[in-house]
N, C-alpha and C positions, 0 to 999 in steps of 0.2 A: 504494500500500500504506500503510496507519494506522500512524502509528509507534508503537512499544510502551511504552507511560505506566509501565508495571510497574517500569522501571527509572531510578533516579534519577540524572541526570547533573549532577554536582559543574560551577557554572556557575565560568569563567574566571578572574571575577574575587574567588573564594574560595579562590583559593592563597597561601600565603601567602612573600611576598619577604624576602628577609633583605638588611640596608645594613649593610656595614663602616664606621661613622664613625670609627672609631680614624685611618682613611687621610684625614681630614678637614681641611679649612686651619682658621685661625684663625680667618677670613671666613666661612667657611660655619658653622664651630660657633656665631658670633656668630648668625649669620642663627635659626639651630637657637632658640637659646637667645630670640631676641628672638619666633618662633611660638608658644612654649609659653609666656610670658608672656602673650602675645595673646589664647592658648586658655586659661588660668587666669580670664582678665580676664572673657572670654563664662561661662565656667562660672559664676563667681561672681554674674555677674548672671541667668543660665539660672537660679538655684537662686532667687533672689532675687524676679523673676516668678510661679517657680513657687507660691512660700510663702504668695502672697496672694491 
């Protein structure tokens, strides 16, 4: 039997999770805080690429 296309199923991996960091060590908030440096770092040059 054809499966029915009409209907759209929300895939998996578009739910969305919620993280309690408040329960965080000092180590992981370290960790946190040194990725989004990282991810600022790519962005800044992402932009930088892009502009030329």
């Amino acid at each position: 039997m054809q499966e029915n296309y009409s209907e759209y199923k929300v895939p998996s991996f578009a739910k969305i999770d919620t993280y309690n960091f408040a329960t965080s060590s000092k180590e992981d908030l370290s960790v946190f805080e040194e990725l989004n440096a990282i991810a600022q770092e790519i962005e800044e040059c992402r932009l930088r690429n892009c502009s030329n």
